[in-house]
NUSEMI-979854 format. One record per residue (C-alpha): residue number from 1; x, y, z. Coordinates in steps of 0.001 Angstrom, whole numbers, always signed. Layout:
// NUSEMI-979854
{rec NUM, {X, Y, Z}};
...
END
This chain:
// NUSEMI-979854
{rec 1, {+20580, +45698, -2565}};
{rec 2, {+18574, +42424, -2255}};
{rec 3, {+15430, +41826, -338}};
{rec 4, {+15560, +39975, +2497}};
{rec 5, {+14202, +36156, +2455}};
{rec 6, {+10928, +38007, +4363}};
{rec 7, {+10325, +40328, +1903}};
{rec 8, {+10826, +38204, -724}};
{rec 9, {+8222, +35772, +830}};
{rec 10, {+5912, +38549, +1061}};
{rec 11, {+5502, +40017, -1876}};
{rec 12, {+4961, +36381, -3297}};
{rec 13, {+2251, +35422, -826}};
{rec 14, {+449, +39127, -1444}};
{rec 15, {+469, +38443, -5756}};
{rec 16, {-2850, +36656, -5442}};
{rec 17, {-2338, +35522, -9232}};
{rec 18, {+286, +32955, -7951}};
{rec 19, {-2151, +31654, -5554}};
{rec 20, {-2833, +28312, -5557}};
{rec 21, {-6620, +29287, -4883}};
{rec 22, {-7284, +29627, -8467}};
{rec 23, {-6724, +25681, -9006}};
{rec 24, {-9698, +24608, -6262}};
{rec 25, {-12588, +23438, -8142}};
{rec 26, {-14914, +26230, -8197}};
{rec 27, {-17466, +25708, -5411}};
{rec 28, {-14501, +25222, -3254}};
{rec 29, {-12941, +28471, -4736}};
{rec 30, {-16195, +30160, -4133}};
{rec 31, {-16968, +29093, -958}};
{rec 32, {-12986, +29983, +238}};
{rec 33, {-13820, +33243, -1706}};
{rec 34, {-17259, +34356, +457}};
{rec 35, {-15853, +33647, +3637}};
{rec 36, {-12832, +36207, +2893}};
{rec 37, {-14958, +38752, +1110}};
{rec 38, {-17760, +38211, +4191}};
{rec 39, {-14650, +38795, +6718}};
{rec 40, {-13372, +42377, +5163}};
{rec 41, {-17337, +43285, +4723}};
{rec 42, {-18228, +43115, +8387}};
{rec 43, {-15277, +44581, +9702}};
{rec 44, {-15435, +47294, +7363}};
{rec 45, {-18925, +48032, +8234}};
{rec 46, {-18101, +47214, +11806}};
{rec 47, {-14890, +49604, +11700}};
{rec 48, {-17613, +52713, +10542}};
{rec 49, {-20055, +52187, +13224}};
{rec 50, {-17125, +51816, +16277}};
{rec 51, {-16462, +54932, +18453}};
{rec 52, {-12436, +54988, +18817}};
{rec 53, {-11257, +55383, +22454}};
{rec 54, {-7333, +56052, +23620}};
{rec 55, {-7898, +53581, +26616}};
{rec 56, {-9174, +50755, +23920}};
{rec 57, {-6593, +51226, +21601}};
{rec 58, {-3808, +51002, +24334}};
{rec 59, {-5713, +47709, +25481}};
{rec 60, {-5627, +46463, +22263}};
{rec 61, {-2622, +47187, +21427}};
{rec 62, {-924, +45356, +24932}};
{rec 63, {-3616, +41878, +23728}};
{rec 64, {-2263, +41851, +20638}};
{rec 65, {+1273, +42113, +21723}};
{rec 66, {+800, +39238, +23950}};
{rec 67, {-558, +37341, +21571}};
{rec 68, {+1650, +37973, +18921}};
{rec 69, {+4775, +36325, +21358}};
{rec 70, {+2386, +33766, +22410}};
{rec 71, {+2660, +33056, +18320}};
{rec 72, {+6142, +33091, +18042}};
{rec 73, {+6999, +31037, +20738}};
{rec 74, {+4546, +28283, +19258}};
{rec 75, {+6747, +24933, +18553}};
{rec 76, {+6393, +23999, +14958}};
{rec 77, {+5316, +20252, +16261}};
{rec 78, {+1762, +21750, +17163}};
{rec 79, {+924, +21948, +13839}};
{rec 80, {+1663, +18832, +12928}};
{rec 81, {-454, +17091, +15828}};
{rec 82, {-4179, +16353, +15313}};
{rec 83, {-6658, +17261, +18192}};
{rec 84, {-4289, +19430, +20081}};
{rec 85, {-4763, +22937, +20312}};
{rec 86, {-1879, +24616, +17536}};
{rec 87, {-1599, +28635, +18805}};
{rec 88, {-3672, +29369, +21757}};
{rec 89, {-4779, +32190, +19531}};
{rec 90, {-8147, +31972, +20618}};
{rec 91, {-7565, +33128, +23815}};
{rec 92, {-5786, +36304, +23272}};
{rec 93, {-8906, +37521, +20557}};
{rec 94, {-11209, +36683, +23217}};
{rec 95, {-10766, +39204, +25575}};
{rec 96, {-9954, +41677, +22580}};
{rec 97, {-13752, +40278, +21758}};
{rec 98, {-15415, +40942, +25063}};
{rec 99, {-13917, +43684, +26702}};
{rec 100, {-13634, +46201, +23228}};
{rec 101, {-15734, +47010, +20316}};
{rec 102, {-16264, +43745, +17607}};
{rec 103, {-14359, +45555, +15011}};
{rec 104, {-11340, +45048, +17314}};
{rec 105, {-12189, +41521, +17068}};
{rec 106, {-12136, +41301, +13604}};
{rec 107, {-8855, +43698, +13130}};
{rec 108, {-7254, +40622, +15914}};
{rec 109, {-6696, +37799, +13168}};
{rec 110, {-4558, +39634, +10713}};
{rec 111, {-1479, +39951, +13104}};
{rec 112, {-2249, +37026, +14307}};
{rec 113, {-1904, +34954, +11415}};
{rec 114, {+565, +37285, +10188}};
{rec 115, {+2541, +35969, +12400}};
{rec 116, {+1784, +32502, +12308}};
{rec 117, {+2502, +32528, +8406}};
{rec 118, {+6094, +34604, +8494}};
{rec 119, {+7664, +33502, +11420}};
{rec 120, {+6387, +29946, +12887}};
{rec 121, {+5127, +27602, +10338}};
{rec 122, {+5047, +28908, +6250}};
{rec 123, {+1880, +27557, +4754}};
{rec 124, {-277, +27696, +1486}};
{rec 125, {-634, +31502, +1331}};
{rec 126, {-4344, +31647, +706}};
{rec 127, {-5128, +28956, +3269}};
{rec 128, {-3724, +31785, +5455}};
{rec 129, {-6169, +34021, +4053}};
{rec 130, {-9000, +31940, +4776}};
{rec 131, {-7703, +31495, +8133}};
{rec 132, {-7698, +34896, +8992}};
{rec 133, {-11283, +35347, +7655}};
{rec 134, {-12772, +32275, +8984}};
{rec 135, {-10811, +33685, +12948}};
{rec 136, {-12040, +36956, +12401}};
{rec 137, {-15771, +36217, +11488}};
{rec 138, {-16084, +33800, +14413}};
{rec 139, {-14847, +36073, +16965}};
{rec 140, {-17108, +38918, +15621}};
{rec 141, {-19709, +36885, +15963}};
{rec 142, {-18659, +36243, +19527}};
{rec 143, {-18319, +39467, +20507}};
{rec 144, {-22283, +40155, +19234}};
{rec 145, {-23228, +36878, +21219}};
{rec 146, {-21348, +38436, +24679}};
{rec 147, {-23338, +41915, +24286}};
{rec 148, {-26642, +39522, +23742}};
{rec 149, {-26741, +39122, +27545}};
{rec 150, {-27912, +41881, +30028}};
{rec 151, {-25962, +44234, +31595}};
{rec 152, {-27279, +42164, +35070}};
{rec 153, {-26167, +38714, +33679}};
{rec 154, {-22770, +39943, +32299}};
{rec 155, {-22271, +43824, +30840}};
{rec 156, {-18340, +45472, +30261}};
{rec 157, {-17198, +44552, +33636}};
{rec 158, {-16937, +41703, +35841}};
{rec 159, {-18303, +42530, +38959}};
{rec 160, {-18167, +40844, +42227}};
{rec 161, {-19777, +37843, +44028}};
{rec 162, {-22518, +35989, +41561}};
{rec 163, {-22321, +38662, +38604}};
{rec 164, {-18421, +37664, +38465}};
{rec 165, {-19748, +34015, +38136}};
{rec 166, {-22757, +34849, +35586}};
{rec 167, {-20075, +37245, +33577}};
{rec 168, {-17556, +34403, +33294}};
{rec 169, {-20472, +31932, +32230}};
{rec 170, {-21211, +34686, +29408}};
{rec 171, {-17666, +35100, +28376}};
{rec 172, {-17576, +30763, +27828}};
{rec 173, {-20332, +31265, +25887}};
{rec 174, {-19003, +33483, +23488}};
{rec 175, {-15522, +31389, +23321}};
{rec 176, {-17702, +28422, +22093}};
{rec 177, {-19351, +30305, +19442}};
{rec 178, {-16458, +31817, +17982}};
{rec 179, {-13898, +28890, +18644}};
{rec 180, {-16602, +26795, +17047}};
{rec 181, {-17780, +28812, +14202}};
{rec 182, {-14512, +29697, +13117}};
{rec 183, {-13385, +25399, +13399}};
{rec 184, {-16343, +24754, +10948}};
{rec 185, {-15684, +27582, +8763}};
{rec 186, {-12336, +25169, +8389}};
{rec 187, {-14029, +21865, +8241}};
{rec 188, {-16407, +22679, +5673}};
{rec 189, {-13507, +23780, +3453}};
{rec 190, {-12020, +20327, +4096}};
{rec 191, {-15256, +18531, +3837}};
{rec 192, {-15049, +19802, +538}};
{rec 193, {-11884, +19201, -816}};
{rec 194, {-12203, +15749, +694}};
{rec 195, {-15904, +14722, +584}};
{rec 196, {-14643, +11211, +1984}};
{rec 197, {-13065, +11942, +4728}};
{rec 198, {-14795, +11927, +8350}};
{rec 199, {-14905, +14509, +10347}};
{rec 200, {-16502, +13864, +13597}};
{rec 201, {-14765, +10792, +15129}};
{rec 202, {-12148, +13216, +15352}};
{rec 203, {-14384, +16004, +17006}};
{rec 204, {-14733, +13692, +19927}};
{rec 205, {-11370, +12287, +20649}};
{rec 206, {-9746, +12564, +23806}};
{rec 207, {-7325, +15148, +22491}};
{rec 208, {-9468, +17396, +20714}};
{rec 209, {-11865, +17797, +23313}};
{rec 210, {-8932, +18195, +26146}};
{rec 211, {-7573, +20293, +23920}};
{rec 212, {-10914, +22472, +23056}};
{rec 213, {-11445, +22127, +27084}};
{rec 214, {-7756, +24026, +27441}};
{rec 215, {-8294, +26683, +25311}};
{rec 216, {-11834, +27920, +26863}};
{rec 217, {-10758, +28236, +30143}};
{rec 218, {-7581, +30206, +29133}};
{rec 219, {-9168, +32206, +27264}};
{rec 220, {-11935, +32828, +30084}};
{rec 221, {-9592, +33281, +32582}};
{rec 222, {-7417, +35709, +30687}};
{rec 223, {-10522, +37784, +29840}};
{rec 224, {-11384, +37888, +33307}};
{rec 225, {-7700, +39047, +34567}};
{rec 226, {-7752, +41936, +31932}};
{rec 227, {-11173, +42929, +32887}};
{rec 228, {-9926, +43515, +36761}};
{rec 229, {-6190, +45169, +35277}};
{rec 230, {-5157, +44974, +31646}};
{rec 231, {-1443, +44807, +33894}};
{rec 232, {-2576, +41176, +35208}};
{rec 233, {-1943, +40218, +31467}};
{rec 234, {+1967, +40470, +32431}};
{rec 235, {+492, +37362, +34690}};
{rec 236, {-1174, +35640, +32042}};
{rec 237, {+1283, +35375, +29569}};
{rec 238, {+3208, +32585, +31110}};
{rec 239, {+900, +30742, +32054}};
{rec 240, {-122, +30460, +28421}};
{rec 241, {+3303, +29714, +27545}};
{rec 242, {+3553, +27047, +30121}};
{rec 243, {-90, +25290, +29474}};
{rec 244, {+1243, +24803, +26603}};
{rec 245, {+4760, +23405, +27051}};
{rec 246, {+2628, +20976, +29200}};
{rec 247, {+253, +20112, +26110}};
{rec 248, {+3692, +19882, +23759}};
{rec 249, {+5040, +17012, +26357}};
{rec 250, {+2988, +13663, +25403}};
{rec 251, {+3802, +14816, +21723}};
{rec 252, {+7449, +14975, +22059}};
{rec 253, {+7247, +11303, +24105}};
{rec 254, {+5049, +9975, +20970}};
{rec 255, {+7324, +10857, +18210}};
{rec 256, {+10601, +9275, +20402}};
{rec 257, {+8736, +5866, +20137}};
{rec 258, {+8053, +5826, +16094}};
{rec 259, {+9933, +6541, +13349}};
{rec 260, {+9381, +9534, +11550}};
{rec 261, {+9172, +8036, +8164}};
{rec 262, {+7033, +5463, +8488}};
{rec 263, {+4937, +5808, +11792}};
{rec 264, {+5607, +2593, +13084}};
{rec 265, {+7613, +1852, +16326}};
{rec 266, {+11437, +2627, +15894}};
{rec 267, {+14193, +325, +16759}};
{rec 268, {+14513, +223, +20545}};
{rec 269, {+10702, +649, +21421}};
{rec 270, {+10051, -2013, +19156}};
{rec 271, {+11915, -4463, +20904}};
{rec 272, {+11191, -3199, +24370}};
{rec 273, {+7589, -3750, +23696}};
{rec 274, {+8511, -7507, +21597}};
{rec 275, {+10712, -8464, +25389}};
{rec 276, {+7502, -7595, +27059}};
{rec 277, {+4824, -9797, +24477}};
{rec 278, {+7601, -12700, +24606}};
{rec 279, {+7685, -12918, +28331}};
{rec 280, {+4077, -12989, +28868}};
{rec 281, {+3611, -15405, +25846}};
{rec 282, {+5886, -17706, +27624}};
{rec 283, {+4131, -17199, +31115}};
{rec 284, {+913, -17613, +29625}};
{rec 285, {+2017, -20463, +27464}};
{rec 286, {+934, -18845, +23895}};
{rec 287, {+2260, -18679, +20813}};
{rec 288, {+4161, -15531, +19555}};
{rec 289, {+5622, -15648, +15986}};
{rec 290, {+7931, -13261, +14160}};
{rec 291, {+8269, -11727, +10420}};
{rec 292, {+11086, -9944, +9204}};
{rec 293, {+10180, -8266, +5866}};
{rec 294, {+13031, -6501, +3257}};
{rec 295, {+11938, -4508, +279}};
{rec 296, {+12902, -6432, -2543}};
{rec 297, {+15520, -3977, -4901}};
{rec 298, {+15069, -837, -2816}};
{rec 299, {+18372, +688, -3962}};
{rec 300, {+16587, +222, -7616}};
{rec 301, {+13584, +2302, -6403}};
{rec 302, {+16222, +4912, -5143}};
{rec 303, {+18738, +5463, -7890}};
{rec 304, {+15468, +5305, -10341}};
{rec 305, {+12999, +7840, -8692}};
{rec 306, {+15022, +9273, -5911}};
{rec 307, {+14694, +9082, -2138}};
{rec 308, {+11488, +10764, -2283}};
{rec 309, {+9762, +8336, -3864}};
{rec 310, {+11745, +5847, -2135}};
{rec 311, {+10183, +7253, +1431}};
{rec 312, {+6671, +6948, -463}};
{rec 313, {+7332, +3229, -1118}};
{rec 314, {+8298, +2894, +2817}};
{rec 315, {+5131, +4555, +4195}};
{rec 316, {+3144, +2474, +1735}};
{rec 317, {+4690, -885, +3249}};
{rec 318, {+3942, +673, +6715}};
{rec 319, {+706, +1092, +5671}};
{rec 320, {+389, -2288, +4647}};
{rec 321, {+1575, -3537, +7838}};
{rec 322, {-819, -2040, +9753}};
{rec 323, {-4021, -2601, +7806}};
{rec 324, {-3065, -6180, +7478}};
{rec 325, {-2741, -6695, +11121}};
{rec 326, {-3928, -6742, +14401}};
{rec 327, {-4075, -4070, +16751}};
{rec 328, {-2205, -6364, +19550}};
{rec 329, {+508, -7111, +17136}};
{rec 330, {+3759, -5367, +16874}};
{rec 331, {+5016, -3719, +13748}};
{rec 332, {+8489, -1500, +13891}};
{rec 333, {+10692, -484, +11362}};
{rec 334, {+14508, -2332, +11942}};
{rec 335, {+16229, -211, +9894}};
{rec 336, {+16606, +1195, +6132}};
{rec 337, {+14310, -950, +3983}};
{rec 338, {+13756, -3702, +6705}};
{rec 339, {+10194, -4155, +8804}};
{rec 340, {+9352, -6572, +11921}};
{rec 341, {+6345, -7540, +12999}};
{rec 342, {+5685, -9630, +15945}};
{rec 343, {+2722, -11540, +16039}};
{rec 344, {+1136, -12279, +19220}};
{rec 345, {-1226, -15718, +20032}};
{rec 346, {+396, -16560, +16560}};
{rec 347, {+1200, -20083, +15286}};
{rec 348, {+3218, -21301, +12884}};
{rec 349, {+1133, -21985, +10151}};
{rec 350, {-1400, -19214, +10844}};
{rec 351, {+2405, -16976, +10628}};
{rec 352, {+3538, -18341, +7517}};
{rec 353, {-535, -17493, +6056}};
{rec 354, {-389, -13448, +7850}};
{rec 355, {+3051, -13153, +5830}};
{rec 356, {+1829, -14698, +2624}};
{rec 357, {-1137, -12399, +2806}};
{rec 358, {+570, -9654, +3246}};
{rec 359, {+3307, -10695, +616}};
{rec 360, {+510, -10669, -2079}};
{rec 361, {-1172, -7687, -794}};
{rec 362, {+1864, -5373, -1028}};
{rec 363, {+3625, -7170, -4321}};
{rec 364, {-554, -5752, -5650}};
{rec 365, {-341, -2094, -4474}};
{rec 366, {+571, +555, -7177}};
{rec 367, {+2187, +3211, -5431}};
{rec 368, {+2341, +6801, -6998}};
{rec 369, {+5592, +8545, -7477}};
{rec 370, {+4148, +12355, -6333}};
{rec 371, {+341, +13984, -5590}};
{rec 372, {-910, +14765, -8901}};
{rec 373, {-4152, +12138, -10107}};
{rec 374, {-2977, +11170, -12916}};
{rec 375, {+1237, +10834, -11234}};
{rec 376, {+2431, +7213, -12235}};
{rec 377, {+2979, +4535, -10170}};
{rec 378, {+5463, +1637, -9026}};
{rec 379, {+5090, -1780, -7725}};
{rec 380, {+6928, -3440, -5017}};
{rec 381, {+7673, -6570, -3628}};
{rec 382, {+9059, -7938, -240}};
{rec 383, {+11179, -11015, +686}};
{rec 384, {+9741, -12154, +4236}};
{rec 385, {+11300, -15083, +6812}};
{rec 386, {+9002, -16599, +9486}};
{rec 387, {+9565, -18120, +12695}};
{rec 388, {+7441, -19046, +15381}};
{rec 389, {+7459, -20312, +19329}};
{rec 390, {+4942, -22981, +20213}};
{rec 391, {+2942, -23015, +23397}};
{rec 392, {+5291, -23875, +26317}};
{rec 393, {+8862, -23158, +24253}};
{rec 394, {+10447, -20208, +25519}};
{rec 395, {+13383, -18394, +23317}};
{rec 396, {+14911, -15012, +23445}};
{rec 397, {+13881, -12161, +21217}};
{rec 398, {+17461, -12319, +19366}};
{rec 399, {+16853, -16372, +18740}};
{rec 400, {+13756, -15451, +17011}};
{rec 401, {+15408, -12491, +14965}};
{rec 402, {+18369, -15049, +14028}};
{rec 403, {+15631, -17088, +12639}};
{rec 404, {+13343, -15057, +10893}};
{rec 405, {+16772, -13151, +9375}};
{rec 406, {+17659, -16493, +7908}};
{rec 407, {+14558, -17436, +6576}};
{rec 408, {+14612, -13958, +4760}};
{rec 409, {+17888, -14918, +3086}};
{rec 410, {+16524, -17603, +2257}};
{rec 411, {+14130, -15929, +554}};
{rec 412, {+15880, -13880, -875}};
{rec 413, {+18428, -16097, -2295}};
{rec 414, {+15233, -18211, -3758}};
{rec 415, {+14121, -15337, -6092}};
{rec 416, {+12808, -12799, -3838}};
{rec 417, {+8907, -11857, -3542}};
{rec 418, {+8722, -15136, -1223}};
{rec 419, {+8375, -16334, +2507}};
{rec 420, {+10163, -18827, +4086}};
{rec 421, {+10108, -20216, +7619}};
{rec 422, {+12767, -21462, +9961}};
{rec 423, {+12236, -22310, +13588}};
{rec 424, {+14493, -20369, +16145}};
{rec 425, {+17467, -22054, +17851}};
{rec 426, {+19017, -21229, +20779}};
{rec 427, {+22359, -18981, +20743}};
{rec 428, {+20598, -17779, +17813}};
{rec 429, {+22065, -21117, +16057}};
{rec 430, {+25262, -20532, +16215}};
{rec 431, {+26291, -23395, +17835}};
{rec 432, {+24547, -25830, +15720}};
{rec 433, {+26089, -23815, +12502}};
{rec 434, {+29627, -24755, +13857}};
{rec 435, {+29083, -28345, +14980}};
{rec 436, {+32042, -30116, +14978}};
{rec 437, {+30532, -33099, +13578}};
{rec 438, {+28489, -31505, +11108}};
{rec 439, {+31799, -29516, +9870}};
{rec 440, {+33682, -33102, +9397}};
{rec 441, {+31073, -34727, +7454}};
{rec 442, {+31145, -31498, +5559}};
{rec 443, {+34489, -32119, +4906}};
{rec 444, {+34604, -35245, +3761}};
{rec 445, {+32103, -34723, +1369}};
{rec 446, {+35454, -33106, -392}};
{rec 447, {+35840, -29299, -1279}};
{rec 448, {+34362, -27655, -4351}};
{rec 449, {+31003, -29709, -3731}};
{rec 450, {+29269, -27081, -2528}};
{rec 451, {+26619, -26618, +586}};
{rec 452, {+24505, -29594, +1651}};
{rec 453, {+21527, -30026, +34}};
{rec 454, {+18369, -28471, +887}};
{rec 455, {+17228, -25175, +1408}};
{rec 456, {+18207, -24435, +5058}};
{rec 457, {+21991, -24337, +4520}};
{rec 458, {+23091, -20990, +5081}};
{rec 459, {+26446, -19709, +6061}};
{rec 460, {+27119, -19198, +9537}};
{rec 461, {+23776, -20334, +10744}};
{rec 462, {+22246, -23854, +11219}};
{rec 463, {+18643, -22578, +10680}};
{rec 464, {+16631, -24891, +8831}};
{rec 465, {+14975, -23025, +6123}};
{rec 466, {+11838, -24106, +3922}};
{rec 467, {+10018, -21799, +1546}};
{rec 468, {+6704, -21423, +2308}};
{rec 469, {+4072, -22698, -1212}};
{rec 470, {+2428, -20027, -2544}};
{rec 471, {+806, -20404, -6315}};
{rec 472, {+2831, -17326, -7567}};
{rec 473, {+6095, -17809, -10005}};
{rec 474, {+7033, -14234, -10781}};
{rec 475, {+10180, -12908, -8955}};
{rec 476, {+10204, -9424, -8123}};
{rec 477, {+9837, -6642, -10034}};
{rec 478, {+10765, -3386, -8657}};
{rec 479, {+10436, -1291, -11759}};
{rec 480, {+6433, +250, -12602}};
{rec 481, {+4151, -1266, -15257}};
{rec 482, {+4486, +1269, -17505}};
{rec 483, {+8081, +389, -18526}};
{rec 484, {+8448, -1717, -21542}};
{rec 485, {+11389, -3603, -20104}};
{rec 486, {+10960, -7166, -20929}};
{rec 487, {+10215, -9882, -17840}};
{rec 488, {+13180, -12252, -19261}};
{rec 489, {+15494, -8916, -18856}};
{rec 490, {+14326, -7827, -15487}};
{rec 491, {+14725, -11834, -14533}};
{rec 492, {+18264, -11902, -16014}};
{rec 493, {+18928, -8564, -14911}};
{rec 494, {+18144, -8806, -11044}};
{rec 495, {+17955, -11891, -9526}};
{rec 496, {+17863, -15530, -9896}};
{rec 497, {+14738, -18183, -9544}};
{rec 498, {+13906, -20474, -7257}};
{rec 499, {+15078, -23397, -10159}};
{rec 500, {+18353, -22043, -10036}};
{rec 501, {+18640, -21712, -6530}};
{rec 502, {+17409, -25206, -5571}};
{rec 503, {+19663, -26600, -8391}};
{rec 504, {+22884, -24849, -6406}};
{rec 505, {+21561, -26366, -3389}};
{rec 506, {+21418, -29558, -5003}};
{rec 507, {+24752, -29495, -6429}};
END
């Protein structure tokens, strides 16, 4: 008979020679080592020295229950949202921390994360560990710092009228020293595994410390319903449950305004929020200019790496779009391999200059194919079209998306890895692409003679389109440096240049 998918997971995370703790570099290893050898060291010395009662056990036993459902019914999304309290966790150990022995306190974490690791959200099996040791030694240490006070100031029970106030100060007090020792037990791990990174703009957020705010008074207030009735914790379970439904909400309406992939604003936010920076360009009488962007050979990147990669080579561009703009401007993703960006108090020539930049920044990036240092990489390009409203025009949002989608073909059909501008039309220039006169002296230039000349003659659209100068010649190259694949091939292979495509325009 087979073992279940649970069992099977278990006895993998439990053979520690599998762990991926033996590839840290070794003062991280020994460091992640201490802290889990420290953990099962004090409790074990903590678990000689307790005197075992019936009535703590059975409170114990009816914390750890509740907290084990306040686990499971922990939405997966938590974990994936900075600076907002994941489990609640804390505030089921607490009272387990104040109102029993400390060895209860440090017994508390292994369900806990037990839990956490088998049921909600599977994670890196020794991170686990070290979460469980880091919980544990920060809530024993709480425990000590609650019996620091006297018996006047706070003592086993709550009491009544100021000693019910002092108590409740005492039992904060502890929640900070064990919430926070056990959060820097966590950061210095990351500190070292990322020596770069910085960790205390993100202490101070609004969301972390709403979040840290949250968690001490339920955990406070459920320590001070047990101490009255351990059957007052029937009470206190939904409210946990529902504090943090409440917490769960702005997440949910964040992630329905960007796309997963990339980050950036999805379709229909996008242009709700490019409606709203049109109309008050046009009541204030400022510019507002518009870049579509389309990944030059993204199918390539697809069929030759996979989607994987391909999704790597999107949040790379997103990137890009971000860091090479302002935090007023407006970037979304329109769909598959295709970016806007609006760009507010934006000219024309200062529009055609952003996209340039940000042409040559992104056709520069090496982007690695998976996580390992040494992984190789792949370069990128992007075909971008331009168009801009000047101070006192006024155009819709789909006039300036005609135009900046034309531009882009034009682009495009030039060689790719260029910019081009055309200025919007209204009706989105359809009605100057089927002029009546312009179709006659179309015809009697004769059939089989072609477009007329010039760069801006498109099908179906009556966009003038002009490349935008820029001192580079290569077309795009979607394959990585490290394949010997000759330019002429990849030239003859993919596109054609702006020669030949000014020649055809010509004819």
């Amino acid at each position: 008979m087979q073992a279940s998918s649970l069992t099977r997971r278990l006895r993998r995370g439990l053979d520690f020679r599998d762990w991926a703790w033996w590839e840290l570099a070794p003062m991280l290893r020994c460091y992640v080592g201490l802290v889990v050898v420290a953990a099962i060291a004090v409790t074990a010395v903590l678990v000689v020295r307790t005197e075992w009662h019936a009535a703590d056990v059975e409170k114990f036993v009816v914390l750890l229950c509740c907290g084990m459902i306040s686990m499971a019914s922990t939405p997966r999304i938590m974990y994936s949202h900075p600076g907002v309290t994941g489990d609640f966790s804390s505030t089921w150990i607490l009272p387990v921390a104040v109102l029993l022995p400390p060895a209860y306190a440090g017994f508390m974490a292994i369900p806990i994360v037990a839990i956490l690791q088998f049921y909600v959200h599977p994670g890196v099996f020794y991170r686990r560990v070290f979460s469980a040791a880091s919980l544990s030694l920060g809530y024993v240490a709480a425990s000590l710092c609650f019996r620091l006070f006297p018996v006047s100031f706070a003592g086993g029970h709550a009491g009544v009228g100021m000693h019910a106030f002092t108590w409740c100060l005492a039992v904060g007090a502890a929640e900070i020293v064990g919430c926070r020792l056990q959060h820097f037990f966590i950061v210095g791990a990351v500190k070292m595994t990322n020596p770069s990174m910085r960790i205390f703009p993100g202490e101070f957020s609004r969301d972390a410390l709403q979040g840290l705010f949250v968690e001490i008074d339920l955990a406070v207030l459920i320590a001070l319903s047990v101490a009255v009735s351990p059957a007052l914790v029937v009470l206190a379970l939904p409210t946990v449950l529902l504090v943090r439904r409440f917490l769960v909400h702005p997440i949910l309406v964040a992630q329905s305004r960007v796309d997963s992939k990339t980050g950036l604003l999805n379709v229909s936010t996008w242009e709700a929020e490019a409606e709203s920076e049109l109309s008050r360009s046009v009541r204030l009488r400022m510019p507002v200019a518009l870049v579509l962007i389309d990944i030059d050979h993204f199918k390539l990147v697809n069929d030759s790496y996979g989607h994987l990669v391909g999704d790597r080579v999107l949040k790379a561009i997103a990137e890009a779009l971000t860091g090479q703009s302002r935090d007023y401007d407006r970037a979304g993703r329109f769909g598959g391999e295709e970016f806007v960006l609006l760009l507010a108090q934006t000219g024309q020539e200062d529009a055609r200059n952003i996209a340039e930049r940000l042409r040559g920044h992104i056709a520069s990036l090496a982007i690695p194919v998976d996580d390992r240092p040494d992984a190789p990489t792949l370069q990128v390009t992007i075909s971008a079209g331009v168009t801009a409203v000047a101070r006192g025009e006024s155009f819709e949002l789909t006039d300036l998306l005609a135009a900046a989608d034309s531009a882009m073909y034009a682009a495009k059909q030039a060689g790719r890895n260029r910019v081009a501008f055309a200025a919007p039309l209204r009706d989105m220039g359809l009605n100057a692409a089927w002029d009546p006169a312009r179709d006659e002296a179309g015809t009697q230039r004769g059939a089989g003679q072609g477009p007329r000349p010039g760069v801006g003659s498109i099908p179906l659209s009556g966009h003038n389109v002009e490349l935008v100068r820029s001192e580079h010649t290569a077309a795009s190259l979607c394959l990585p440096p490290s394949l010997s694949v000759p330019v002429s091939a990849r030239h003859e292979a993919a596109m054609c240049t702006a020669t030949d495509y000014a020649r055809a325009a010509s004819n």
